[in-house]
Rosetta silent file (secondary structure, phi, psi, omega in degrees, C-alpha in Angstrom):
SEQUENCE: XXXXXXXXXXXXXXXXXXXXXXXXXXXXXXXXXXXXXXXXXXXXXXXXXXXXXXXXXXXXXXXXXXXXXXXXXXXXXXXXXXXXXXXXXXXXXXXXXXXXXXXXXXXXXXXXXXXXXXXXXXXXXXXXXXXXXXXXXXXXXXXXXXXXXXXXXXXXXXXXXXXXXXXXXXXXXXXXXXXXXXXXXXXXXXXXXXXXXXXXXXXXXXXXXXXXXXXXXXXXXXXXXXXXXXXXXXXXXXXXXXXXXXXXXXXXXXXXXXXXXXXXXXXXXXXXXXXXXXXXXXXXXXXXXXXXXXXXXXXXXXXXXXXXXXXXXXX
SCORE:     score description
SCORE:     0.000 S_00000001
   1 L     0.000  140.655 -170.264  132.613   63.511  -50.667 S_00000001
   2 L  -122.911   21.274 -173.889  133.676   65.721  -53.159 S_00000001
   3 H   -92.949   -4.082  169.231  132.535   69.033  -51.953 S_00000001
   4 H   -63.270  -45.993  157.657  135.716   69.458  -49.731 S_00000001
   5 H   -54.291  -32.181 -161.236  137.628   69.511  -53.188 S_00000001
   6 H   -94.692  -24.471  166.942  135.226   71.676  -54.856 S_00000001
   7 H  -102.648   19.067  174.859  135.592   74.673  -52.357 S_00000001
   8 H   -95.530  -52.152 -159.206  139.377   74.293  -51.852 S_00000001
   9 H   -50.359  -16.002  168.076  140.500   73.843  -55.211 S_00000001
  10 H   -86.613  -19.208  167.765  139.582   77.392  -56.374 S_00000001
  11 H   -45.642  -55.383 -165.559  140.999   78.713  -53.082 S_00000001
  12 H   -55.279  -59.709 -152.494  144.444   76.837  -54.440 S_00000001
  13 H   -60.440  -30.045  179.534  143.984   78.445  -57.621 S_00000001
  14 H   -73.140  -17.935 -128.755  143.448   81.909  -55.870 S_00000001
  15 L  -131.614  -18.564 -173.132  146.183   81.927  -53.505 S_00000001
  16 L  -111.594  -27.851  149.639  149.502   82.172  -55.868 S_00000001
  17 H   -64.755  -43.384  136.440  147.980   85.579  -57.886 S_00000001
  18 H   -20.845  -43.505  172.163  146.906   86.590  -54.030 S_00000001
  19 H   -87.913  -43.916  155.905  150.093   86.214  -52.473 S_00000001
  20 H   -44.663  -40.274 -150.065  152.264   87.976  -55.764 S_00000001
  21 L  -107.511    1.068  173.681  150.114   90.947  -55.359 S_00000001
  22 L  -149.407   72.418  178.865  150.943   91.143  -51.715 S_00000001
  23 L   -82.172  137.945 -172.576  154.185   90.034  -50.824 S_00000001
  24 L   115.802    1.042  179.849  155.394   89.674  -47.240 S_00000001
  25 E   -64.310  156.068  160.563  151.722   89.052  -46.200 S_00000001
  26 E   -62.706  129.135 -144.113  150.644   87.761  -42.875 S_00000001
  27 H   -74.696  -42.418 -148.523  149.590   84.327  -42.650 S_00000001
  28 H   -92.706  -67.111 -163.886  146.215   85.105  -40.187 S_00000001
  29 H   -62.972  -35.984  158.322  145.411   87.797  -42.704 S_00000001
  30 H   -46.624  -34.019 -171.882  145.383   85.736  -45.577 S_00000001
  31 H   -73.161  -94.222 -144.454  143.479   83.270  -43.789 S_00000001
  32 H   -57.099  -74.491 -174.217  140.654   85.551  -42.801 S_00000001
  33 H   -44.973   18.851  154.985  140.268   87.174  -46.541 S_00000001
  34 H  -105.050  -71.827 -120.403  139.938   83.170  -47.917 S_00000001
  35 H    51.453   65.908  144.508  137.816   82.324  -44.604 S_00000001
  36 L  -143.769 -173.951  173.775  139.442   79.751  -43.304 S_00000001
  37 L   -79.719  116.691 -179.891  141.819   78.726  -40.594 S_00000001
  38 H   -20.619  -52.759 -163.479  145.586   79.548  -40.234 S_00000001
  39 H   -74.220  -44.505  172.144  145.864   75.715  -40.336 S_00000001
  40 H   -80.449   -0.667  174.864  144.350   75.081  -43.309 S_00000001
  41 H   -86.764  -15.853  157.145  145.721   77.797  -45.384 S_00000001
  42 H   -72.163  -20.097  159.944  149.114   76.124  -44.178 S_00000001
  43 H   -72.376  -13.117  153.562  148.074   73.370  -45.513 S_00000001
  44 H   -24.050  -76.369 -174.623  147.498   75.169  -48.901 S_00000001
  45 H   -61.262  -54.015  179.071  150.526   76.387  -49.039 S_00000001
  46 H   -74.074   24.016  140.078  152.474   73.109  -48.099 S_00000001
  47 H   -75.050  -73.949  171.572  150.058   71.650  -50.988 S_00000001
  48 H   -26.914 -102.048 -175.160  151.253   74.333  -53.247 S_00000001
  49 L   -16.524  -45.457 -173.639  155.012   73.731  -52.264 S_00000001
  50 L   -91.155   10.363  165.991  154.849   70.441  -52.685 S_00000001
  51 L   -91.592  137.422  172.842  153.690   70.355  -56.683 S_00000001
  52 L  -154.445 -165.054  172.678  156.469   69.470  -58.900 S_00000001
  53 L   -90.880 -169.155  169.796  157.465   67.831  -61.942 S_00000001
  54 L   -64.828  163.161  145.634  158.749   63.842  -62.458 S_00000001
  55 L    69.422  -32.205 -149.966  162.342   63.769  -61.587 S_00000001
  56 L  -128.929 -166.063  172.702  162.278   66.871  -59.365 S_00000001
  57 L  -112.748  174.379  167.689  161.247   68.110  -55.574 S_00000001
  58 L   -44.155  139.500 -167.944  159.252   70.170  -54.148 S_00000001
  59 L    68.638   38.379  160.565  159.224   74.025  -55.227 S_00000001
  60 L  -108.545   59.849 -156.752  160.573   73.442  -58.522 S_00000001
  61 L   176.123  -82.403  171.355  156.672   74.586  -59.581 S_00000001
  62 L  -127.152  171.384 -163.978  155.815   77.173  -56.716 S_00000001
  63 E  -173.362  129.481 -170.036  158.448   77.949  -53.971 S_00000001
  64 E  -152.130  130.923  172.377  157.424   79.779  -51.367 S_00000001
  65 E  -102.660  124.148 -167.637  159.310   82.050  -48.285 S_00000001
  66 E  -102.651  158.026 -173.247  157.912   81.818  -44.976 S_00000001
  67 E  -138.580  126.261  158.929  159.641   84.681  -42.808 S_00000001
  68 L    36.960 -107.582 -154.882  158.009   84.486  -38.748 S_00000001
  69 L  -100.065   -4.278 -152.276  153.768   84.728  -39.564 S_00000001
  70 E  -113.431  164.077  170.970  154.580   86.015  -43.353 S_00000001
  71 E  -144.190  139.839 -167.075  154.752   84.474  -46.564 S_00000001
  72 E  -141.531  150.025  163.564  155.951   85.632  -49.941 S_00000001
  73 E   -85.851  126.281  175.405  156.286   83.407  -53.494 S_00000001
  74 E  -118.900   26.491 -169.015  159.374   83.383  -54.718 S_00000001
  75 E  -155.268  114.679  174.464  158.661   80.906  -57.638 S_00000001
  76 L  -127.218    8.283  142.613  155.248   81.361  -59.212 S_00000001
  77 L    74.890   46.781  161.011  155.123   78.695  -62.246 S_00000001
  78 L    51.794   16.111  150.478  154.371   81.488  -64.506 S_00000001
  79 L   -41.722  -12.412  168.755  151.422   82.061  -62.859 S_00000001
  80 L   -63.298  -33.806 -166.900  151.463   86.097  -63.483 S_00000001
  81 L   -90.478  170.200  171.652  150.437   85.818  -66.886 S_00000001
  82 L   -14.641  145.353  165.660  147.254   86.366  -68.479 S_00000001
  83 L  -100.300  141.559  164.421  144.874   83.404  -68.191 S_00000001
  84 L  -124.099  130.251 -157.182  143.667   81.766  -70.996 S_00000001
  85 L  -100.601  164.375  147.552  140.309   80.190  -71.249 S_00000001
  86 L   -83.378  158.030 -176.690  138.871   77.645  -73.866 S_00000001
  87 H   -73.539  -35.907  177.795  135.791   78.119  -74.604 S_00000001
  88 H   -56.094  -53.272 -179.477  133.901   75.248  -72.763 S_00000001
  89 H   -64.894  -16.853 -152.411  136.127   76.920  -69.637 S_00000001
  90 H   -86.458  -51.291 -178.082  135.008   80.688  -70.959 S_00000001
  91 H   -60.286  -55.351 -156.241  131.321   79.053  -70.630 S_00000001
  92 H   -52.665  -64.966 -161.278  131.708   76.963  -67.307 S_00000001
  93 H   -55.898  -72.928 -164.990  133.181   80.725  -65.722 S_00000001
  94 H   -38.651  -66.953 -171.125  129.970   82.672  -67.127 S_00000001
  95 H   -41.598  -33.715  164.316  127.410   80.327  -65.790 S_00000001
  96 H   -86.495  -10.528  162.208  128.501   80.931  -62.395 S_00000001
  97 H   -57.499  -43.584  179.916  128.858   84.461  -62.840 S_00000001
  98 H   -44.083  -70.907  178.707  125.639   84.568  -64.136 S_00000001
  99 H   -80.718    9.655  169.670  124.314   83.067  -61.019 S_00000001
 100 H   -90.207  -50.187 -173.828  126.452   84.940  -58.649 S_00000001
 101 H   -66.459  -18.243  179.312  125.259   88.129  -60.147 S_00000001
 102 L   -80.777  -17.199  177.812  121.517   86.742  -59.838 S_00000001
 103 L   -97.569  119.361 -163.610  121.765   86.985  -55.926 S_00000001
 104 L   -63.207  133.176  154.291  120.709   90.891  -55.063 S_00000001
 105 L    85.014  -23.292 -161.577  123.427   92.138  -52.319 S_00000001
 106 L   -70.965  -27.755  171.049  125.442   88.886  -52.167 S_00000001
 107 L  -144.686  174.637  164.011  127.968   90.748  -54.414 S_00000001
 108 L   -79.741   92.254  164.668  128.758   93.974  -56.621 S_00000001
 109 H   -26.820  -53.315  176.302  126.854   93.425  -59.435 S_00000001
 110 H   -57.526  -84.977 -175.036  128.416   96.309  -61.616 S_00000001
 111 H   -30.792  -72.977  176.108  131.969   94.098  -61.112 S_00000001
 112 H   -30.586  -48.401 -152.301  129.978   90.759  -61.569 S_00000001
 113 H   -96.516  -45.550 -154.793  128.442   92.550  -65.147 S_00000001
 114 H   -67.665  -46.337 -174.239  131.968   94.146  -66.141 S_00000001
 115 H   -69.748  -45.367 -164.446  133.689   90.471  -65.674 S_00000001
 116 H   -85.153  -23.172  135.373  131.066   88.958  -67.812 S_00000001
 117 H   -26.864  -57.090 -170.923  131.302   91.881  -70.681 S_00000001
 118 H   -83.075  -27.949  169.273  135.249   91.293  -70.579 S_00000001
 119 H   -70.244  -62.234 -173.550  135.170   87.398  -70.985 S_00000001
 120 H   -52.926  -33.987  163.621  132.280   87.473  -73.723 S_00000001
 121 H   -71.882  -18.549 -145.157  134.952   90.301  -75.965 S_00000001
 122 H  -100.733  -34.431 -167.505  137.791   88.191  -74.983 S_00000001
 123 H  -114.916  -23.696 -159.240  136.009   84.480  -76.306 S_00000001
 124 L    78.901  142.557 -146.967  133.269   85.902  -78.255 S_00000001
 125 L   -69.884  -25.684  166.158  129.645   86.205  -77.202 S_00000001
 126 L   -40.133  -55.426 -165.777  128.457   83.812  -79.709 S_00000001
 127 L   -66.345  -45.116  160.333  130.943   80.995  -78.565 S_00000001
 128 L  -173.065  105.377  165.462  129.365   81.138  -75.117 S_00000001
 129 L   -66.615  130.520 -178.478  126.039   81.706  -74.941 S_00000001
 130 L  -107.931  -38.395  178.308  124.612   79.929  -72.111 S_00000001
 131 L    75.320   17.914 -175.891  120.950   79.954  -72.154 S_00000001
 132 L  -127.937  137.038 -170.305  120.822   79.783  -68.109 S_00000001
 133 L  -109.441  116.252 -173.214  118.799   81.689  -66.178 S_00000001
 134 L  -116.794  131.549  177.232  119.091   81.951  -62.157 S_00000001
 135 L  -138.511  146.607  154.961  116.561   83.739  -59.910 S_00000001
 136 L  -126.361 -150.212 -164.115  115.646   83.965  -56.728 S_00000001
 137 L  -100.221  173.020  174.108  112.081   84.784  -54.993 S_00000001
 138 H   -67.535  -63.160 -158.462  111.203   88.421  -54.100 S_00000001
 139 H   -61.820  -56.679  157.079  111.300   87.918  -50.541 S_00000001
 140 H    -6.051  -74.127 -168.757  114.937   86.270  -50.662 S_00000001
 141 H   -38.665  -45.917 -169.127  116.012   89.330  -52.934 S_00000001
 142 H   -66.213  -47.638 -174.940  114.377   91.588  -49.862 S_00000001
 143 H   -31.629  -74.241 -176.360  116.062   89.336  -47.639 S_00000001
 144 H   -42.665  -49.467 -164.812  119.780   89.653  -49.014 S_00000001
 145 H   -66.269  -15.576 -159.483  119.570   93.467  -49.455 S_00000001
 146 H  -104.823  -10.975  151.224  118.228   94.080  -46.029 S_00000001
 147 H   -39.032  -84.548  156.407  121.449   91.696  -45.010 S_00000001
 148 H   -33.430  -63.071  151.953  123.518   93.390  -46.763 S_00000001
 149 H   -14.038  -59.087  168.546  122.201   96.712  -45.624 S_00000001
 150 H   -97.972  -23.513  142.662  123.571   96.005  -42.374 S_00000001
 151 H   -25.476  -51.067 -163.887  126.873   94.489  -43.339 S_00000001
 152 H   -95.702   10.358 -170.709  127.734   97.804  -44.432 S_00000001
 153 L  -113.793   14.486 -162.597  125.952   99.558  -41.506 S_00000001
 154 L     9.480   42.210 -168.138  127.712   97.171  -39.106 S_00000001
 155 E   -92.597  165.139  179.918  124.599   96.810  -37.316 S_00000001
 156 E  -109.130  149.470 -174.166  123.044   93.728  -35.521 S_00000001
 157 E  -124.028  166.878  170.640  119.986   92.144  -36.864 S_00000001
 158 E  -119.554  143.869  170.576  116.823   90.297  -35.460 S_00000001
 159 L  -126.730  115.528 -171.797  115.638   87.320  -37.469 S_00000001
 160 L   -98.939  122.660 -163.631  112.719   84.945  -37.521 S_00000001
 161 E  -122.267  121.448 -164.044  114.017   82.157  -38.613 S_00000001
 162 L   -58.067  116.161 -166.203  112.741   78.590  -40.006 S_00000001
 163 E  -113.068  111.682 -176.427  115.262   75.504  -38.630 S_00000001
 164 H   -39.267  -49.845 -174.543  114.847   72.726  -41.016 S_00000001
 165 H   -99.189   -3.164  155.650  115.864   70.167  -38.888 S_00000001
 166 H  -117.884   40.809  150.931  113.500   70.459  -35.710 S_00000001
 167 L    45.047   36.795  163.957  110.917   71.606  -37.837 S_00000001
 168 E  -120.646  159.811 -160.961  110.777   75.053  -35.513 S_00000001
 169 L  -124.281  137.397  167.987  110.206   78.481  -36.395 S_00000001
 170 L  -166.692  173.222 -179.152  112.098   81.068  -34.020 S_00000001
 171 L   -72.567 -178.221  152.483  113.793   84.658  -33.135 S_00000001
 172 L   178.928  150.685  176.453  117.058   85.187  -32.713 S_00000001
 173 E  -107.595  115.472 -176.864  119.123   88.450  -32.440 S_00000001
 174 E  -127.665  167.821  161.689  122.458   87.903  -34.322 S_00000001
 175 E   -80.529  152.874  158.611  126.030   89.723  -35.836 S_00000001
 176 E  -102.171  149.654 -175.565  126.179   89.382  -39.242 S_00000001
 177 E  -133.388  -51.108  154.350  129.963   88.886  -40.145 S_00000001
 178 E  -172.071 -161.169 -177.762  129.442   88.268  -43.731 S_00000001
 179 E  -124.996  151.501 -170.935  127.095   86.377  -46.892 S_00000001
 180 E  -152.322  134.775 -165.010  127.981   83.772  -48.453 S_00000001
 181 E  -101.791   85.141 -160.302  127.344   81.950  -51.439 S_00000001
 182 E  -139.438  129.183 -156.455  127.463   77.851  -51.059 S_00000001
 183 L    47.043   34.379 -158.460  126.535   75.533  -53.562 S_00000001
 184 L    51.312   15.890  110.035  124.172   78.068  -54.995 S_00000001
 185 E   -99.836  157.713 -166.093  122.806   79.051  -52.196 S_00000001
 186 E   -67.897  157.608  168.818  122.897   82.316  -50.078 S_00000001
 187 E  -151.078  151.518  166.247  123.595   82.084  -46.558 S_00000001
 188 E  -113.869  146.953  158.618  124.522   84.860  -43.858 S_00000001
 189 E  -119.119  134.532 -155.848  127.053   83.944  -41.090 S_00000001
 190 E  -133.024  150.729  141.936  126.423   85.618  -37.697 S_00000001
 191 E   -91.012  117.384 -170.955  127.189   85.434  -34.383 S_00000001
 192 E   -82.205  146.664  166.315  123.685   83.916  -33.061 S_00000001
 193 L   -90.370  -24.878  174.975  123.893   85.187  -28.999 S_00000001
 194 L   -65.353  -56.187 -173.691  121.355   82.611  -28.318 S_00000001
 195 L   -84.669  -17.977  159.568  123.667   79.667  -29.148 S_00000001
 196 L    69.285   38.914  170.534  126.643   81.717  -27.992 S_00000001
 197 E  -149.208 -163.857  151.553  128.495   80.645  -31.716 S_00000001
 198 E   -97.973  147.038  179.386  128.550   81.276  -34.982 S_00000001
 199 E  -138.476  154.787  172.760  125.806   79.744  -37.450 S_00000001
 200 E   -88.875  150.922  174.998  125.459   79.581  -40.791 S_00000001
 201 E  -146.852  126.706 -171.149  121.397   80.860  -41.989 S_00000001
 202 E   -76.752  127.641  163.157  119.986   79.935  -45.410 S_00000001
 203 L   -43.022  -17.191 -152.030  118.486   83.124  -46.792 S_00000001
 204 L  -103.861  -41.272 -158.988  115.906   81.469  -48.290 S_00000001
 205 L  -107.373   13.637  137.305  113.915   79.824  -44.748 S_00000001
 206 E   -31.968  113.377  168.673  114.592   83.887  -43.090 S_00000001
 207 L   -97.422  -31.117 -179.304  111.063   84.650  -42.879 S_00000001
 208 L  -142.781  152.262  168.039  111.611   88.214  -41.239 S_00000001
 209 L  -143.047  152.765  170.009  114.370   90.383  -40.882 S_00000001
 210 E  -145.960  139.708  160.993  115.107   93.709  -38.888 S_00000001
 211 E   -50.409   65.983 -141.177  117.682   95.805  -38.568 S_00000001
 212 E   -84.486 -175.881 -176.159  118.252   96.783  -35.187 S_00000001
 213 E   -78.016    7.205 -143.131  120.258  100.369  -33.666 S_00000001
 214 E  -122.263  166.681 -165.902  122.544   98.933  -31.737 S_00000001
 215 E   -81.417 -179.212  169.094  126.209   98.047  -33.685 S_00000001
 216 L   -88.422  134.828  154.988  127.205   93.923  -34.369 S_00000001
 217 L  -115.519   61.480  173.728  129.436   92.447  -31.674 S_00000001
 218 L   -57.390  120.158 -176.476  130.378   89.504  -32.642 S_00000001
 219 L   -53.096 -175.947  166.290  132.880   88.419  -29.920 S_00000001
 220 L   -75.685   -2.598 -177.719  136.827   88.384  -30.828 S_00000001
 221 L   -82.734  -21.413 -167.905  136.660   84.800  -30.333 S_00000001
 222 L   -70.160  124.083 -155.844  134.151   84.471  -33.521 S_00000001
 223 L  -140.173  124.289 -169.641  135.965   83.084  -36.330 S_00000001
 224 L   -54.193  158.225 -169.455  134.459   82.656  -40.110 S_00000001
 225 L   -94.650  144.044  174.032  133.516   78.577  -40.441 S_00000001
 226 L   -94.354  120.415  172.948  136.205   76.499  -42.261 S_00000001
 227 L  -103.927   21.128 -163.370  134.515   74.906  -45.220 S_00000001
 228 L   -84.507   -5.887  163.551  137.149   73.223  -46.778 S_00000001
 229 L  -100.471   -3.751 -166.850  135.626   69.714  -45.430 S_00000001
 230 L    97.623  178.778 -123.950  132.078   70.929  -46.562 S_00000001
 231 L  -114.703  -40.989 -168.152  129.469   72.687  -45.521 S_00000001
 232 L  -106.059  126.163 -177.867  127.536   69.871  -43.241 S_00000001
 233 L  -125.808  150.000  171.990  129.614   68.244  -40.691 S_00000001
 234 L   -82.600  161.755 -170.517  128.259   65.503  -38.370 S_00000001
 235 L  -108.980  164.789  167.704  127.344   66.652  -34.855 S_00000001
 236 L   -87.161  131.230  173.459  126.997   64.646  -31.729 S_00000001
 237 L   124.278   12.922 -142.405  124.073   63.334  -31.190 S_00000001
 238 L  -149.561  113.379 -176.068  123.069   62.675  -34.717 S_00000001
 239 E   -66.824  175.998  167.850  121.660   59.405  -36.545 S_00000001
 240 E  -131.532   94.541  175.454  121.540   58.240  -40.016 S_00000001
 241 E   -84.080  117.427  165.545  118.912   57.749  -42.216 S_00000001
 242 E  -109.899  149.179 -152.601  118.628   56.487  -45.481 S_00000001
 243 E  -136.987  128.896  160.979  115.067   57.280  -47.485 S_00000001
 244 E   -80.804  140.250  170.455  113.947   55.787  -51.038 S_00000001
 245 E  -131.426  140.825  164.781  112.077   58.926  -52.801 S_00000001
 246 E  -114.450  129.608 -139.823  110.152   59.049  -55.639 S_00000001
 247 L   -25.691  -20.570 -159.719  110.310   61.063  -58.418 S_00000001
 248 L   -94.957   -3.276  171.202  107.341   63.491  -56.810 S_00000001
 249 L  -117.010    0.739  162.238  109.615   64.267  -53.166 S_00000001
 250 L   -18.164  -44.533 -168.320  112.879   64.535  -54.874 S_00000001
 251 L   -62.951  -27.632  168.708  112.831   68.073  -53.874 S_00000001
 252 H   -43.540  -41.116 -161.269  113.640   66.623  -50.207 S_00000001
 253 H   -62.598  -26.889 -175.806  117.574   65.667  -51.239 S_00000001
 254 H   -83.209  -21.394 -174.991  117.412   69.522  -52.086 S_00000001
 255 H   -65.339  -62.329  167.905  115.648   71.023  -49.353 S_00000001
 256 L  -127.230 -178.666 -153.889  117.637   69.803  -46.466 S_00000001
 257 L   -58.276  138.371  116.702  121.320   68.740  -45.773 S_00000001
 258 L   -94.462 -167.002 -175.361  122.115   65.308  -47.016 S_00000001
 259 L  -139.440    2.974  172.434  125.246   63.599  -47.411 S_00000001
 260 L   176.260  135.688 -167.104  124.897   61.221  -50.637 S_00000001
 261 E  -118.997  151.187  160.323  122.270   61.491  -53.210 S_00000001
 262 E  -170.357  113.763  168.779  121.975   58.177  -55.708 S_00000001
 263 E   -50.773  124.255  111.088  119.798   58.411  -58.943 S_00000001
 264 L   -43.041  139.892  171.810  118.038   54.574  -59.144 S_00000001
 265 L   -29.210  -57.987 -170.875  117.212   52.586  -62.345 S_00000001
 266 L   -71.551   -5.043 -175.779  114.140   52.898  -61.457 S_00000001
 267 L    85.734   23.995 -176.759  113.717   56.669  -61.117 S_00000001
 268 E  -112.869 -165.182 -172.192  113.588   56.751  -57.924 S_00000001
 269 E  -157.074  124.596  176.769  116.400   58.403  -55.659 S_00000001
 270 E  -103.448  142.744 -173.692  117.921   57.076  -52.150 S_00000001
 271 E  -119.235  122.161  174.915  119.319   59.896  -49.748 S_00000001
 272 E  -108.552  105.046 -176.911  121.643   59.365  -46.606 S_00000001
 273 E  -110.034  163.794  163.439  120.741   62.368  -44.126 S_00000001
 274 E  -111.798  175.064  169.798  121.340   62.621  -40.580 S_00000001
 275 E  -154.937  165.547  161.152  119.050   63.715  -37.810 S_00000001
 276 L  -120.826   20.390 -166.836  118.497   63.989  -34.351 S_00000001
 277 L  -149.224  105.280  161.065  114.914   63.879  -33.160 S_00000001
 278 H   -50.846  -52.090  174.763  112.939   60.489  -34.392 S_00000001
 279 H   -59.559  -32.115  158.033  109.736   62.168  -34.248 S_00000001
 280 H   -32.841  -83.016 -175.529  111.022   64.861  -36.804 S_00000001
 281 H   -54.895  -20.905  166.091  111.744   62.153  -39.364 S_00000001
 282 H   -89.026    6.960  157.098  108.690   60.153  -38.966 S_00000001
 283 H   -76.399  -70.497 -142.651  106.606   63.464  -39.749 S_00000001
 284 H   -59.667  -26.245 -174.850  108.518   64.321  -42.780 S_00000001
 285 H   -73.901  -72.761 -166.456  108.340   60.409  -44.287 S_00000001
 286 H   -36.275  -54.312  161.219  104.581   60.758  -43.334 S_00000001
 287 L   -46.928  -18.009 -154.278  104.025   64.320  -44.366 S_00000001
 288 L  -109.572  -12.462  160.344  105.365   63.322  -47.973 S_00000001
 289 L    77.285   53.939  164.741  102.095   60.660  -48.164 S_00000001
 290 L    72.672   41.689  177.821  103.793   57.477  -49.682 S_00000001
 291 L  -111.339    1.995 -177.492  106.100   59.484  -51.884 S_00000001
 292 E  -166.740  156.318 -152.573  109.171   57.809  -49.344 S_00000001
 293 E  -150.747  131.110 -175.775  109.905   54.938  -47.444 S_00000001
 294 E   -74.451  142.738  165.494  112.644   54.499  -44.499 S_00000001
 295 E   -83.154  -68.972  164.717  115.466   52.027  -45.848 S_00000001
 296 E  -172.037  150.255   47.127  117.208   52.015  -42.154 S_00000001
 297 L   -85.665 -178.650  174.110  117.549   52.206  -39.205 S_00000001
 298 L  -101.611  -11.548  170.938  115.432   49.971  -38.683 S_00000001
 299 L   -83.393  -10.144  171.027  114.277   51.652  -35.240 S_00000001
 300 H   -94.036  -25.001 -164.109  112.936   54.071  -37.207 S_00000001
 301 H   -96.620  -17.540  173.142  110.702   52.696  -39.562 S_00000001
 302 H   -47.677  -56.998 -150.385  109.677   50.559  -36.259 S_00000001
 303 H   -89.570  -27.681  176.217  108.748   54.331  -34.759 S_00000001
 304 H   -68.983  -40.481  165.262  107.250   55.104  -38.310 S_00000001
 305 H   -81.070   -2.141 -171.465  104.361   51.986  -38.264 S_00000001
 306 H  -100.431   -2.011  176.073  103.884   52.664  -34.823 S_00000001
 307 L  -109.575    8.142  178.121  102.792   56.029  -35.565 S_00000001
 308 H   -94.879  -30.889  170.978  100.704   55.208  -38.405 S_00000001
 309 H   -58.838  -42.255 -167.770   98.826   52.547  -36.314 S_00000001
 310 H   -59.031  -38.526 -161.287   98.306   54.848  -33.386 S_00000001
 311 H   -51.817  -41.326 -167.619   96.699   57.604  -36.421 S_00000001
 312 H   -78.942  -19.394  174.656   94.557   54.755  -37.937 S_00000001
 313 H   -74.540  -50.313  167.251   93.753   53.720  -34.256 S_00000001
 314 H   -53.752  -45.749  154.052   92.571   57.185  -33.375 S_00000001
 315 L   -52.570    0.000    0.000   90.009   57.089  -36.575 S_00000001
């Protein structure tokens, strides 16, 4: 899996201009402005520490002083100066600005439009032009902002909200603690009170949101999720399916969580998801009407003809 790399390594890159501009910081507050866990931002930092050249040891690159909970750089491997992009990186950076800036509320837009104005004088606007366009639906858009809205109102919200994987629609009264942007989609993380944790909720399967009077409590125990292993971890209780698709349910690998996508010769595309409820997964292979086929377990596609016999048995 490579999405544990893909959100630490900008985290790395963030963490040696982040620590210069505040030296002597506290280890738990760095941690909570990244969102993650004291333990993995020590393991950052003893990543960091431990780049070096041939021939030499650790901290001849960054070198870093830990003093009781604090940390300060005392080596930063020229890391102060100016960055300078190529243009393929000048492009790479816009395109995700682009689409950061396309989600209403998820950030400050004016900042988002400012950064991409100072890269485009800096590379030239010609040199990269992207030609990509990111949107999301109106209700989303309503969604974020009325999110947002109470992030800054520190307020508690009620939400009816669609859950993908038991195919149920339900309330819930939650904290919002903050939004978050993963993989290109929004999400807010709350304290849910029903589930007595924190959950992550895709913006996009919200169906209602309200704003209620009373402030967010999230307890003090409530801790931002560490995503530095990826965003879907397995749970107990939870099988493994792999499903052949065809070019017309493809939208399934995107829709819900999977854990390894692979393009076929043939155009067709096998997905390894987990689940926990058999009767879930034989509706959705059913619901998609011969556009997918179970691969294995093999107890499932067992529970999959037996529910196509009882249908045709019922006719």
């Amino acid at each position: 899996m490579t999405t544990g790399l893909a959100a630490r390594l900008p985290r790395l890159l963030s963490l040696v201009p982040y620590l210069l501009a505040r030296p002597g910081v506290r280890v738990a507050d760095a941690a909570a402005d990244f969102g993650v866990t004291e333990k993995q931002l020590r393991r950052d930092l003893e990543l960091l520490w431990m780049c070096g050249l041939p021939g030499y040891g650790p901290g001849d690159l960054v070198d870093l002083s830990f003093s009781g909970d604090t940390v300060t750089v005392t080596e930063d491997a020229g890391m102060r100066r100016p960055l300078r992009l190529t243009t393929a990186e000048a492009t790479a950076l816009l395109v995700a600005l682009r689409a950061l800036g396309e989600m209403p509320g998820m950030v400050d837009g004016e900042v988002v439009r400012r950064a991409v104005a100072k890269i485009e004088r800096a590379v030239g606007a010609a040199a990269v032009s992207t030609g990509v366009a990111v949107g999301v639906s109106a209700r989303e858009e309503a969604t974020t902002g009325a999110v947002r809205a109470a992030l800054d109102h520190g307020r508690a919200l009620r939400i009816r909200y669609y859950t993908a994987s038991r195919d149920v629609v339900g309330d819930r009264t939650v904290d919002p603690m903050r939004l978050l942007l993963i993989e290109g989609r929004g999400y807010l993380e709350a304290w849910c009170r029903s589930a007595e944790a924190v959950r992550l909720f895709r913006l996009d399967r919200i169906d209602e949101v309200v704003e209620l009077a009373e402030p967010a409590a999230a307890p003090a125990t409530a801790r931002p999720t560490d995503l530095s292993a990826g965003l879907f971890r397995p749970a107990s209780g939870q099988r493994e399916a792999v499903l052949r698709l065809k070019p017309e349910a493809r939208w399934v690998a995107e829709y819900y969580p999977v854990d390894d996508v692979a393009e076929l010769p043939d155009g067709e595309t096998e997905i390894r998801m987990r689940y926990v409820d058999d009767a879930w997964m034989v509706r959705l292979v059913l619901g998609l009407g011969g556009q997918a086929r179970i691969v294995s377990p093999t107890s499932l596609r067992a529970a999959l003809i037996q529910r196509a016999q009882g249908a045709l048995d019922e006719d």
